[in-house]
Backbone atoms as SQL, in Angstrom:
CREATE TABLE atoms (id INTEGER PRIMARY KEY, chain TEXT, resi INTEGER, resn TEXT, atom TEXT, x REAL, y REAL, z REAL);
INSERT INTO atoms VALUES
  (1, 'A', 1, 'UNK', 'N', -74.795, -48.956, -27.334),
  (2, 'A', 1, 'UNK', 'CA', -75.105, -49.828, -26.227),
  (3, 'A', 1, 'UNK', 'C', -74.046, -49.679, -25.139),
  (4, 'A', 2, 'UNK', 'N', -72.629, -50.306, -25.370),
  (5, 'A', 2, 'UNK', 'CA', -71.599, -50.165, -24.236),
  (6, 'A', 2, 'UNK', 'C', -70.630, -49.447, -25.253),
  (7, 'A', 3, 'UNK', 'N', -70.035, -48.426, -24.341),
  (8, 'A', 3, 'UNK', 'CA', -68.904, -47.889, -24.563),
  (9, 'A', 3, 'UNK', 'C', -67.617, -47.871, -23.781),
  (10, 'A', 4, 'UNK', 'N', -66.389, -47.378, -24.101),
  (11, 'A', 4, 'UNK', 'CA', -65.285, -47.791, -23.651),
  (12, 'A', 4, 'UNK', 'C', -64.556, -46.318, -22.790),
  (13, 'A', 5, 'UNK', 'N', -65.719, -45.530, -23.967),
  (14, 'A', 5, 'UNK', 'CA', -65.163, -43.973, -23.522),
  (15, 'A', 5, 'UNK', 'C', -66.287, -43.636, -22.640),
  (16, 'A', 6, 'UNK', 'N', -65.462, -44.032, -20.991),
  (17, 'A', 6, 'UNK', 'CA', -66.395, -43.355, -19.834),
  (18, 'A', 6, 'UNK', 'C', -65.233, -43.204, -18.725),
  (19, 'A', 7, 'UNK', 'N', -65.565, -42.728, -17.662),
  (20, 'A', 7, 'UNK', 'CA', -64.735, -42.087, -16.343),
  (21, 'A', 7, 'UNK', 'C', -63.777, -42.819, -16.368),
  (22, 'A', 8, 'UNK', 'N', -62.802, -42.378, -15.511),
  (23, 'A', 8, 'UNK', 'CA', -62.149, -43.452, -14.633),
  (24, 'A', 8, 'UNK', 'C', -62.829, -45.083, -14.074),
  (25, 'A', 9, 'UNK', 'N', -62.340, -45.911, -14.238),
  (26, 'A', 9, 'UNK', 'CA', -63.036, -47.445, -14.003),
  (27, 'A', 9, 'UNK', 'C', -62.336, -48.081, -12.689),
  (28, 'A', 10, 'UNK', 'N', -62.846, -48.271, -11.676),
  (29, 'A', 10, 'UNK', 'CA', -62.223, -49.207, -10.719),
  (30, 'A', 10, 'UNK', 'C', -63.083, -50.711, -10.967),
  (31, 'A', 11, 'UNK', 'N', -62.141, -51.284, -10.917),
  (32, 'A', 11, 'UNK', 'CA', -63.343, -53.107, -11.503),
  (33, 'A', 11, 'UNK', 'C', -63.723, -53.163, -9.945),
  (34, 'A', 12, 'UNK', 'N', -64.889, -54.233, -10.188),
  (35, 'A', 12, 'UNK', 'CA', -65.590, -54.927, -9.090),
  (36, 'A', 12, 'UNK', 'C', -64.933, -55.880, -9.101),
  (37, 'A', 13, 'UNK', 'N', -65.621, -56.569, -7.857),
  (38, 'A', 13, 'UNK', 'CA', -64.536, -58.453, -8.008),
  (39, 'A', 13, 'UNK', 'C', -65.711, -59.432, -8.810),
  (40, 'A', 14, 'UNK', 'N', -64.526, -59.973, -9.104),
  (41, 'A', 14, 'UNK', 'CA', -65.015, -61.122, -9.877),
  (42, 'A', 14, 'UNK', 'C', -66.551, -61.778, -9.532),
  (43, 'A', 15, 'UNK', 'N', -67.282, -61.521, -10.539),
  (44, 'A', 15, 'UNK', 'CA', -68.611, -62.117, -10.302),
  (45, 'A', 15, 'UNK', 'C', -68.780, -63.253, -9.910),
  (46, 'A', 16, 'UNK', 'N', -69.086, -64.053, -8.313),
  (47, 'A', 16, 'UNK', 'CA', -69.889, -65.243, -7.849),
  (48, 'A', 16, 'UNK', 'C', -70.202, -66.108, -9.396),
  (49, 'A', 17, 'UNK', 'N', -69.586, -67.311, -9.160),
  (50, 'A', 17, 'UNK', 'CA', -70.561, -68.089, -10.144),
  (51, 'A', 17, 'UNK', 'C', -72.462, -67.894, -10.242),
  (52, 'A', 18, 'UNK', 'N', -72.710, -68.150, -11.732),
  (53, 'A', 18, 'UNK', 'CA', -74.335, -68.451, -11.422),
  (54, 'A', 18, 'UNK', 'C', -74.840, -69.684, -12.094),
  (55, 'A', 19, 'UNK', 'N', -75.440, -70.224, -11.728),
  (56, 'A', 19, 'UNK', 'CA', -76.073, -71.445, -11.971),
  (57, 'A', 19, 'UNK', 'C', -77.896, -70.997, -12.617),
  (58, 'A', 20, 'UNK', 'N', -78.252, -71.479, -14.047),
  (59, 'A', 20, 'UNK', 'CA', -79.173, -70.911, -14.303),
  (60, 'A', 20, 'UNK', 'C', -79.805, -72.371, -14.783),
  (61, 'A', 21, 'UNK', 'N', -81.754, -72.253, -14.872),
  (62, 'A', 21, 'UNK', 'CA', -82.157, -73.699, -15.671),
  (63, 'A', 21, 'UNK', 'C', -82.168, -72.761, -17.212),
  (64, 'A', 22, 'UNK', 'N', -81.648, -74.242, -17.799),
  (65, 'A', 22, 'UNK', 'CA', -81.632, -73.683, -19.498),
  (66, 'A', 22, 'UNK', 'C', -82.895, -73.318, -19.853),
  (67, 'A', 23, 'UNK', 'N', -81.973, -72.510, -20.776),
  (68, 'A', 23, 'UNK', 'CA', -83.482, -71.366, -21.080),
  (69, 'A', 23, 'UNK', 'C', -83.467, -70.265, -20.578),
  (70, 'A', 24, 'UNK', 'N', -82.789, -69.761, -19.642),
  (71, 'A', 24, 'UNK', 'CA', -82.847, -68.790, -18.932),
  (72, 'A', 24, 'UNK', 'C', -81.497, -67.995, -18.987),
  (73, 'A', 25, 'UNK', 'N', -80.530, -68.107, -19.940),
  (74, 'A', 25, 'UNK', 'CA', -79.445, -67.679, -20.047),
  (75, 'A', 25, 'UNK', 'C', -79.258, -65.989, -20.562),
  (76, 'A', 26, 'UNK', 'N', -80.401, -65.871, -21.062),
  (77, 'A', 26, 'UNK', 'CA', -80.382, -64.179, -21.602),
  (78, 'A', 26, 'UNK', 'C', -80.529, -63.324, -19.955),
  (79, 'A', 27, 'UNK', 'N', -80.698, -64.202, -19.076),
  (80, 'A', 27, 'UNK', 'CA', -80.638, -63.293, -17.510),
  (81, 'A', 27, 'UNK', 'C', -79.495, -62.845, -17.050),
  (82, 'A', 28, 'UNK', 'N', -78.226, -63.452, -17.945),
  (83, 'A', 28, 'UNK', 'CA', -76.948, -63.511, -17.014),
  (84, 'A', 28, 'UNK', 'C', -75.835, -63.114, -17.990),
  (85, 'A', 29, 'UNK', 'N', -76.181, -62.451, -19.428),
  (86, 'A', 29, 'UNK', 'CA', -75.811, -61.554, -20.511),
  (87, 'A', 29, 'UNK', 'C', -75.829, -60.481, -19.975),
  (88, 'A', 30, 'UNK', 'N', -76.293, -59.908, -19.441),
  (89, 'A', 30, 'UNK', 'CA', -75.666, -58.176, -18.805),
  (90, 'A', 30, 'UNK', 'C', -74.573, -58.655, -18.041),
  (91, 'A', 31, 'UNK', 'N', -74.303, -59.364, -16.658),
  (92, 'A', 31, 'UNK', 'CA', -73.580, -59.687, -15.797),
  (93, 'A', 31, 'UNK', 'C', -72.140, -59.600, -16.944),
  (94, 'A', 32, 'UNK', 'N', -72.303, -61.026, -18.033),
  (95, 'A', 32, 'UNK', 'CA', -71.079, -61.555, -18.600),
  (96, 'A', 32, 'UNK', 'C', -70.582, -59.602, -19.303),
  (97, 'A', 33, 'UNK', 'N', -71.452, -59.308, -20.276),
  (98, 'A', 33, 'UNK', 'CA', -71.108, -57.698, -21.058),
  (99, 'A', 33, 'UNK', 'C', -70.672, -56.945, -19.931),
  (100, 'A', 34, 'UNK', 'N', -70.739, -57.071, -18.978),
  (101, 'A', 34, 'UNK', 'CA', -70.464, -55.950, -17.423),
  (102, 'A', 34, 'UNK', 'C', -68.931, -56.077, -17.460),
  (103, 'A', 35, 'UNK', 'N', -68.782, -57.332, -17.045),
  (104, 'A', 35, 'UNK', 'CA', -67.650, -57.910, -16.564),
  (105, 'A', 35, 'UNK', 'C', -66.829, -57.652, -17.735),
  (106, 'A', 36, 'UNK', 'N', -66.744, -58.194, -19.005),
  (107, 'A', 36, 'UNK', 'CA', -66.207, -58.359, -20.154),
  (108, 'A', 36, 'UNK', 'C', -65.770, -56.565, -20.637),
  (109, 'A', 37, 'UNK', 'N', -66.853, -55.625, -20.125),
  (110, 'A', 37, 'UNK', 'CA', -66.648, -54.260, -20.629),
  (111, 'A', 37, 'UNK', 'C', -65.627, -53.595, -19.444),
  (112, 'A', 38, 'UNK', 'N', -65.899, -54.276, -18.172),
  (113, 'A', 38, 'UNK', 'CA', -65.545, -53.132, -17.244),
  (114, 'A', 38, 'UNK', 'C', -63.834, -53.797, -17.214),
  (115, 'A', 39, 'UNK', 'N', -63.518, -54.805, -17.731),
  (116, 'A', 39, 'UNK', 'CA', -62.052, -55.291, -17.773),
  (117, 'A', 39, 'UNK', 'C', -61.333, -54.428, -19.187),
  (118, 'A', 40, 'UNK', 'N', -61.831, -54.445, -20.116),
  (119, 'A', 40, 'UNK', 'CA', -61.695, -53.508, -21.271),
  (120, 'A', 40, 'UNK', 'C', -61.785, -52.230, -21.207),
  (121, 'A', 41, 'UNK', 'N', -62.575, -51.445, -19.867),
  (122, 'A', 41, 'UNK', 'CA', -62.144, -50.166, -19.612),
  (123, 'A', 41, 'UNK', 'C', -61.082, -49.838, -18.837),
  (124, 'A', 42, 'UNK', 'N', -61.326, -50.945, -17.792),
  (125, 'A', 42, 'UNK', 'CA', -59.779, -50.432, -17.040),
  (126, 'A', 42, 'UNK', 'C', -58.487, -50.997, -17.525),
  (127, 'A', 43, 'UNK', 'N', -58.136, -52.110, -18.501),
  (128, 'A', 43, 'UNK', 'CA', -57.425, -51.957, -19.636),
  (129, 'A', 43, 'UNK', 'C', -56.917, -50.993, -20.509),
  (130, 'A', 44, 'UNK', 'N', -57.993, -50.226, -20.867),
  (131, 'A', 44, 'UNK', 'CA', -57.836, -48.773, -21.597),
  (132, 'A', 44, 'UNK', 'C', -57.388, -47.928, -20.600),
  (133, 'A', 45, 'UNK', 'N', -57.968, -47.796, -19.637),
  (134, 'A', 45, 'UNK', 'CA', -57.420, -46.129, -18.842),
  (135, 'A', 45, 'UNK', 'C', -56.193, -46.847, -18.421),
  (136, 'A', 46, 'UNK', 'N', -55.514, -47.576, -18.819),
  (137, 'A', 46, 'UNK', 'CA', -53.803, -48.072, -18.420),
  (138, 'A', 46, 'UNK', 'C', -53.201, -48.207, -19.644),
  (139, 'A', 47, 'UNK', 'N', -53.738, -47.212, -20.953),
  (140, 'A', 47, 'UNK', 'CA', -52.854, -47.535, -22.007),
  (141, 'A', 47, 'UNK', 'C', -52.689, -49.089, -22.492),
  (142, 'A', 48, 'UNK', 'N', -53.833, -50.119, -22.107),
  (143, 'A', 48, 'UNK', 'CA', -53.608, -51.249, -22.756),
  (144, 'A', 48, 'UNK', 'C', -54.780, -51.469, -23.706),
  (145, 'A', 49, 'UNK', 'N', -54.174, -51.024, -25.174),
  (146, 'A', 49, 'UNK', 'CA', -55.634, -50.844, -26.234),
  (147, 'A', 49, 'UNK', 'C', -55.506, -51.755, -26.928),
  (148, 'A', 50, 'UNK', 'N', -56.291, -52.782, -27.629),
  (149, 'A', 50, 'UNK', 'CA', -56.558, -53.532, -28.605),
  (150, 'A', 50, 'UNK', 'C', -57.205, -55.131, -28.006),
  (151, 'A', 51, 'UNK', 'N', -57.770, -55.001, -26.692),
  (152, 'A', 51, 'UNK', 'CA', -58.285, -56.334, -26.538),
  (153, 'A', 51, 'UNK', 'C', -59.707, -57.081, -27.592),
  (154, 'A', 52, 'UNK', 'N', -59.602, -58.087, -27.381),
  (155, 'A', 52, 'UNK', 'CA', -60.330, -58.581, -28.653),
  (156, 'A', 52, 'UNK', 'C', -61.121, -60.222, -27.876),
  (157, 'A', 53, 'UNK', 'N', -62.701, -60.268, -27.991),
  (158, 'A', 53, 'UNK', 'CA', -63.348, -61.564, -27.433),
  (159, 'A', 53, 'UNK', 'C', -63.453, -62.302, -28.500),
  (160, 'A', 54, 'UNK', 'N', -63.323, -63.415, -27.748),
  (161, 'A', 54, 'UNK', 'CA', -63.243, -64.497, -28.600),
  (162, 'A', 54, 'UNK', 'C', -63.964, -65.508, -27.663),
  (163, 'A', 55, 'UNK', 'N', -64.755, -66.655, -28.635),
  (164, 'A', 55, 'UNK', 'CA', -65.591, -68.191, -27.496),
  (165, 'A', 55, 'UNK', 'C', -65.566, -68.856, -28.669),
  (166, 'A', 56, 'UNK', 'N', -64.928, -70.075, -27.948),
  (167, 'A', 56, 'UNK', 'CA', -65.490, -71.236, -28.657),
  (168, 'A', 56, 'UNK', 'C', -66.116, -72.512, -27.747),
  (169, 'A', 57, 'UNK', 'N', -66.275, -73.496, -28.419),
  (170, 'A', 57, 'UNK', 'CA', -66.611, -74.540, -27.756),
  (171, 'A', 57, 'UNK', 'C', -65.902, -75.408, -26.992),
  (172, 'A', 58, 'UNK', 'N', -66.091, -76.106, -25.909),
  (173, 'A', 58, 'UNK', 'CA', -65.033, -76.951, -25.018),
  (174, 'A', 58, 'UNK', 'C', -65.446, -78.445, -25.532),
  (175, 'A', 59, 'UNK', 'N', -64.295, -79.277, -26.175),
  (176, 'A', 59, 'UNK', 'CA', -64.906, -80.420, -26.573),
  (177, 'A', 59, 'UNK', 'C', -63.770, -81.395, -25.686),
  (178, 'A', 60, 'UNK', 'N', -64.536, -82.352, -24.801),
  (179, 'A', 60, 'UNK', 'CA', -63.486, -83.257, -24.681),
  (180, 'A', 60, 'UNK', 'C', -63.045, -84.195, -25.499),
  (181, 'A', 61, 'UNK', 'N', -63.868, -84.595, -26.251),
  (182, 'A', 61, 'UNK', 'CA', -63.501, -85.519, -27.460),
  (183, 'A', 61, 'UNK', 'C', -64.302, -84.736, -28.494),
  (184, 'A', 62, 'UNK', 'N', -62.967, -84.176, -29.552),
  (185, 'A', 62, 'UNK', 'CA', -63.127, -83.936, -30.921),
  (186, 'A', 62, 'UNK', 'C', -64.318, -84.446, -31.714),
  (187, 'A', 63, 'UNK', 'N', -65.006, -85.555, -31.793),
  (188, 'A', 63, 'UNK', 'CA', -66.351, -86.280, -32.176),
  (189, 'A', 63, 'UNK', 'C', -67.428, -85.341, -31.665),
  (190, 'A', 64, 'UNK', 'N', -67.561, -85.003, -30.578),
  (191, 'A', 64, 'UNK', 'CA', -68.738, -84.683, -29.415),
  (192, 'A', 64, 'UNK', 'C', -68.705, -83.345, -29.409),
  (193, 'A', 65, 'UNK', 'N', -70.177, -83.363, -29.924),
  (194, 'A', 65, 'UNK', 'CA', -70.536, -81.858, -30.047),
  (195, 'A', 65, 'UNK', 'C', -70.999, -81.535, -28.534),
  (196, 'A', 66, 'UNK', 'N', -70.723, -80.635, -27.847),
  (197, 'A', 66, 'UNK', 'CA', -71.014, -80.012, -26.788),
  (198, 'A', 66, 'UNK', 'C', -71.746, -78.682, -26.501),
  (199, 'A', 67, 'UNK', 'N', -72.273, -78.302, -25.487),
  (200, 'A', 67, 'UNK', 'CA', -73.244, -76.888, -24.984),
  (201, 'A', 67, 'UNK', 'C', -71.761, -75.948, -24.377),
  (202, 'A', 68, 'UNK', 'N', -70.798, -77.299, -23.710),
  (203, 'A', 68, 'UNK', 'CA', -69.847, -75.971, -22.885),
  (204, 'A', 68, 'UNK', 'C', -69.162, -75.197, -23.732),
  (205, 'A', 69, 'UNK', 'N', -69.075, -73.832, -23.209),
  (206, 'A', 69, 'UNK', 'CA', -68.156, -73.216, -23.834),
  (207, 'A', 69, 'UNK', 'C', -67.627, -71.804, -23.358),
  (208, 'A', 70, 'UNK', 'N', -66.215, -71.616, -23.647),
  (209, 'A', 70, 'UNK', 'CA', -65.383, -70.206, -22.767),
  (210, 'A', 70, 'UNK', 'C', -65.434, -69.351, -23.923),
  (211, 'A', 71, 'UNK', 'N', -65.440, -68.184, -23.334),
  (212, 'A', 71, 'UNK', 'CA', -65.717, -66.868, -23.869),
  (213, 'A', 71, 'UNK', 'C', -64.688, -65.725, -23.089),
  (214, 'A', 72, 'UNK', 'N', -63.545, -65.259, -23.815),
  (215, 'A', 72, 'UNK', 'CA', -62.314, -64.806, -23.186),
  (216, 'A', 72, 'UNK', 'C', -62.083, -63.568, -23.898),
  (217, 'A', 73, 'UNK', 'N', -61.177, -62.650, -23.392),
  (218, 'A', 73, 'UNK', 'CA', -61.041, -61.127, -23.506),
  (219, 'A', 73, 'UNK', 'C', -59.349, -61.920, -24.084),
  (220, 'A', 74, 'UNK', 'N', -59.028, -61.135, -24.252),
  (221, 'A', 74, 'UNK', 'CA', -57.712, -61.346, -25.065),
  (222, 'A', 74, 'UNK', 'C', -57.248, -60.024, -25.205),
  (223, 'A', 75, 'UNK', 'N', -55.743, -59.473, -24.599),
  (224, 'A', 75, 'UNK', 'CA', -54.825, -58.342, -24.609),
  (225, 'A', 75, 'UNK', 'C', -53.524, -59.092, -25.226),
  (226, 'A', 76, 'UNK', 'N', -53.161, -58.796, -26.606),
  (227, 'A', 76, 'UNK', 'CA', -51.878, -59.674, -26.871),
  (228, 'A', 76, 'UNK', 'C', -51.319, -60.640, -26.670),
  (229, 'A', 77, 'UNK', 'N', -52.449, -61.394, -26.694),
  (230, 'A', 77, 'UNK', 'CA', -52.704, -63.146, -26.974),
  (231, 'A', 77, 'UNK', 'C', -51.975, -63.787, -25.535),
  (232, 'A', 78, 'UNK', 'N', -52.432, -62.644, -24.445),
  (233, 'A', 78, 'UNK', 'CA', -52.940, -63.200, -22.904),
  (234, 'A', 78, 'UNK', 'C', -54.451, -63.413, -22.674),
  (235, 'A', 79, 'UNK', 'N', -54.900, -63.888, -22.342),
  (236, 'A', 79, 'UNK', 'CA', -56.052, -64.094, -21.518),
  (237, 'A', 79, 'UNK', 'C', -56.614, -63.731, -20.792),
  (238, 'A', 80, 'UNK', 'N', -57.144, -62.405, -20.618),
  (239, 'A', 80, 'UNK', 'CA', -57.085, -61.564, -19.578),
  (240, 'A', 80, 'UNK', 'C', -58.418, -61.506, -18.771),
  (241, 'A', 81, 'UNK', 'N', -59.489, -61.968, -19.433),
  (242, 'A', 81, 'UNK', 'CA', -60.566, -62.833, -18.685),
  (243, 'A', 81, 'UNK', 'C', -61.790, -63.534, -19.273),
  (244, 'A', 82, 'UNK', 'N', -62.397, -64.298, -18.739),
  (245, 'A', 82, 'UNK', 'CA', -63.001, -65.366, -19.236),
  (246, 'A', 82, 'UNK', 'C', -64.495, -65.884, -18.275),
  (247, 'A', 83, 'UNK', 'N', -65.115, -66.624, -18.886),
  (248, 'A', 83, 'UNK', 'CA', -66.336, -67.131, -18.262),
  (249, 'A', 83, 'UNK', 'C', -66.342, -68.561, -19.169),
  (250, 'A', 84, 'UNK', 'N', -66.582, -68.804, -18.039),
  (251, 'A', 84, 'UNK', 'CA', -66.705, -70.999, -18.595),
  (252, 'A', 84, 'UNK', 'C', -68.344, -70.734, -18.069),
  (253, 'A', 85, 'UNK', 'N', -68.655, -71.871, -19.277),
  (254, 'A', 85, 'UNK', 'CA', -70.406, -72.026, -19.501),
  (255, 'A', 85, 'UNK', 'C', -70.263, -73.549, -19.401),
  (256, 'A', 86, 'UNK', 'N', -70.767, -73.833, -18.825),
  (257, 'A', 86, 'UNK', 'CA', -70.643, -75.760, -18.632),
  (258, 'A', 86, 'UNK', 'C', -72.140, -76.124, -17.861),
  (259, 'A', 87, 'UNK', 'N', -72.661, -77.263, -18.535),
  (260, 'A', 87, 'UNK', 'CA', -73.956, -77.685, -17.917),
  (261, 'A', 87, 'UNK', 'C', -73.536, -79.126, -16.981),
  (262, 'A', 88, 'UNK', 'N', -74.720, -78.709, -16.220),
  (263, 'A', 88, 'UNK', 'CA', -74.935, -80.113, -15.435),
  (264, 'A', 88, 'UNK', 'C', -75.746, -81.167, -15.677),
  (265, 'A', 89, 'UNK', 'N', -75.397, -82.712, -14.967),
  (266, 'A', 89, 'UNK', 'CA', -76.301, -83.488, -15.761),
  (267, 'A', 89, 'UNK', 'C', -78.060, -82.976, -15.666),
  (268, 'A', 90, 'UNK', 'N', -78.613, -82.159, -14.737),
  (269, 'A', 90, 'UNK', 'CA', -79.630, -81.697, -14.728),
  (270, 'A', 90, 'UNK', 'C', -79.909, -80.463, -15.824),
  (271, 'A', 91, 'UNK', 'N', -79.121, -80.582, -16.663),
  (272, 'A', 91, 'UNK', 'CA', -79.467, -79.722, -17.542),
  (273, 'A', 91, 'UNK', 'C', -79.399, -78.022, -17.092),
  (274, 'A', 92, 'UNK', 'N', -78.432, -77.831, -16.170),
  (275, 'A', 92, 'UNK', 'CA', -79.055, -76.196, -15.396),
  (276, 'A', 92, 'UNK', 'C', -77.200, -76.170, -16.307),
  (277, 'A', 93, 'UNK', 'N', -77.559, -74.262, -16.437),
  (278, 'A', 93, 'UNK', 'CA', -76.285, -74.019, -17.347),
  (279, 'A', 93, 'UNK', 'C', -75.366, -73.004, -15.693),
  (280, 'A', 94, 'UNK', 'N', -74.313, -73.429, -16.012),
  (281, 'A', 94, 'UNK', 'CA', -73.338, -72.592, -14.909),
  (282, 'A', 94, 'UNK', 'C', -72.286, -71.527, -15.744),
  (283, 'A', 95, 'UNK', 'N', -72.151, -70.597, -14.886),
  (284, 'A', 95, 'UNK', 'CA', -70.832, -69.286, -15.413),
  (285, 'A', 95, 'UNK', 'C', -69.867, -69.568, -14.291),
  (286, 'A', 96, 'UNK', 'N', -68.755, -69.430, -14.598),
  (287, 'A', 96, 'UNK', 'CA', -67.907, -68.858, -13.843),
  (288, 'A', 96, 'UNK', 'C', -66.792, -68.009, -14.890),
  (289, 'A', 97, 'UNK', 'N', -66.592, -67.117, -14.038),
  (290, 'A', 97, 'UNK', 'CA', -66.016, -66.207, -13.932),
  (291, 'A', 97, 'UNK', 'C', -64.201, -65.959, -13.499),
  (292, 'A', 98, 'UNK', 'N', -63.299, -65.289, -14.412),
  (293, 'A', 98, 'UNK', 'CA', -62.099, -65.282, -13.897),
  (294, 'A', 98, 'UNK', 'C', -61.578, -64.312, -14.614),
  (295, 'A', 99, 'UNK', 'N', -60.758, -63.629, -13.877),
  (296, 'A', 99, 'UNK', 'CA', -59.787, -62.494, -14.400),
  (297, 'A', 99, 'UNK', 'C', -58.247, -62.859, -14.227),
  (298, 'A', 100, 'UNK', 'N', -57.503, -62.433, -15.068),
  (299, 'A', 100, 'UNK', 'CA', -56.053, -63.083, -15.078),
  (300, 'A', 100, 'UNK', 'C', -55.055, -61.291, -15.637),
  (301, 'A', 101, 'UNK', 'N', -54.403, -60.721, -14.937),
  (302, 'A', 101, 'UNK', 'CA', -54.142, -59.633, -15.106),
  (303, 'A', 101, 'UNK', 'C', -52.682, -59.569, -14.567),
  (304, 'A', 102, 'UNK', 'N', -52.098, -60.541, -14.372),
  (305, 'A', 102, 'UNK', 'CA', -51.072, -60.821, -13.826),
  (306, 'A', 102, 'UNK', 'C', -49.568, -60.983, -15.069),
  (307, 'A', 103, 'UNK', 'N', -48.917, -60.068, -14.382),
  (308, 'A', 103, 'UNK', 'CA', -48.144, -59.796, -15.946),
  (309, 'A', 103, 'UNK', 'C', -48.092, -58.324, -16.745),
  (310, 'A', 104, 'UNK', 'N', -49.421, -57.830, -16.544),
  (311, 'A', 104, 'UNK', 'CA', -49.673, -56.679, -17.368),
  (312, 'A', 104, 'UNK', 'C', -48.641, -55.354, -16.433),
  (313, 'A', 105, 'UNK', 'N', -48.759, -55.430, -15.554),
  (314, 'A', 105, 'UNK', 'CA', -47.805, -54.539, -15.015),
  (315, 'A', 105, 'UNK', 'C', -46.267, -54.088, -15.714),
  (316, 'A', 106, 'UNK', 'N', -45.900, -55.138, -16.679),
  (317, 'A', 106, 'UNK', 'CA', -45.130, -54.722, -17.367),
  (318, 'A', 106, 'UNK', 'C', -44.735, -54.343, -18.645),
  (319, 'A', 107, 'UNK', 'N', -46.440, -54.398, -18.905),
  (320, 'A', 107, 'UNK', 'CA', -46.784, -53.406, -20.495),
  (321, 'A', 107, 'UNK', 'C', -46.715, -51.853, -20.049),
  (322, 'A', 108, 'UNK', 'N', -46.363, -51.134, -21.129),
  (323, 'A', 108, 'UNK', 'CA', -46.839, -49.523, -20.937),
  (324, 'A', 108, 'UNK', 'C', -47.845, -48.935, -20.473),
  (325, 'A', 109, 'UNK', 'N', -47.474, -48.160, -19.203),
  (326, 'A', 109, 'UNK', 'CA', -48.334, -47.392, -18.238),
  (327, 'A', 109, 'UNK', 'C', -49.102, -48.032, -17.921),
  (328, 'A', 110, 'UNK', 'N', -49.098, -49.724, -17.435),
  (329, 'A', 110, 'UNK', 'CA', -50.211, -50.089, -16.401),
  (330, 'A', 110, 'UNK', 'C', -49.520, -49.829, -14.872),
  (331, 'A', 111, 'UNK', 'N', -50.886, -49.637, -14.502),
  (332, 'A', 111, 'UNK', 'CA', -51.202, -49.052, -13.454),
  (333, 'A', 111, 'UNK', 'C', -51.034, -50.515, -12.107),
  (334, 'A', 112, 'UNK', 'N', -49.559, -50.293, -11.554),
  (335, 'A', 112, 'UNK', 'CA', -49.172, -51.407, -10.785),
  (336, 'A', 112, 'UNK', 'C', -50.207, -51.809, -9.426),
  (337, 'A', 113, 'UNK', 'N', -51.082, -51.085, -8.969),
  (338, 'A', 113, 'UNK', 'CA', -51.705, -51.236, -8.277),
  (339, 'A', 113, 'UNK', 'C', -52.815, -51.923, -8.482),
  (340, 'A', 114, 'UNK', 'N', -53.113, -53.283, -7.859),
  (341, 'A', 114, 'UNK', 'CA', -53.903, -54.677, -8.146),
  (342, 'A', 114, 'UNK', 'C', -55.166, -54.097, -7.851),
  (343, 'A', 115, 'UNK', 'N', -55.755, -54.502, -8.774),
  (344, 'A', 115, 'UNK', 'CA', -57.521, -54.427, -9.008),
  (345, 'A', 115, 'UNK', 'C', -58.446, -55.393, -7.602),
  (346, 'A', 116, 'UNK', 'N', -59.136, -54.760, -7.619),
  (347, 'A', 116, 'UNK', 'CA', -60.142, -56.375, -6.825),
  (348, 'A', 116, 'UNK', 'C', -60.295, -57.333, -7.531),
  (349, 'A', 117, 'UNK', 'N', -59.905, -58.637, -7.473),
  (350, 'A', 117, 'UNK', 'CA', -60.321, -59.913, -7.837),
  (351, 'A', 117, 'UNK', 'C', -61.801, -60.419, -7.214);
């Protein structure tokens, strides 16, 4: 499906939030795998190997089961990017989107020159 071994990678900027009605969330699974892969390739072509996703749930109170939830790339237990899933009281589900790459410049052979945000 996605691979890691392809060209040279310049990232895009950070994907626009999207606002979807529930139910409709398998529309905006390529976008999140895009984003999530194309940060993990240009990670790799800078010698930064072993990132690892991880999501859980956002609970404000421990009791309360919730729909929100972040879904994050992880390079040596930084954070290197993420999408928050949070609904509205209308029930419509939202993404946003964030990259955090700040820092890595001083792991081995990254490439000091800033990506598009």
């Amino acid at each position: 499906m996605y691979s890691l071994e392809e060209e040279m990678v310049e990232m895009k900027p950070i994907p626009s939030p999207i606002m979807v009605t529930t139910g409709d969330q398998d529309k905006v699974q390529e976008t999140i795998d895009s984003f999530f892969l194309e940060t993990a390739r240009y990670l790799k072509q800078n010698n930064l190997i072993g990132c690892e996703i991880k999501s859980g749930e956002i609970a404000y109170n421990p009791r309360q089961v919730t729909d929100d939830r972040i879904t994050y790339l992880l390079y040596q237990d930084q954070v290197v990017a993420g999408v928050l899933e949070t609904r509205t009281e209308f029930n419509h589900v939202c993404y946003t989107f964030f990259r955090n790459l700040e820092g890595l410049e001083k792991k081995s052979g990254f490439n000091s020159q800033k990506p598009k945000n």
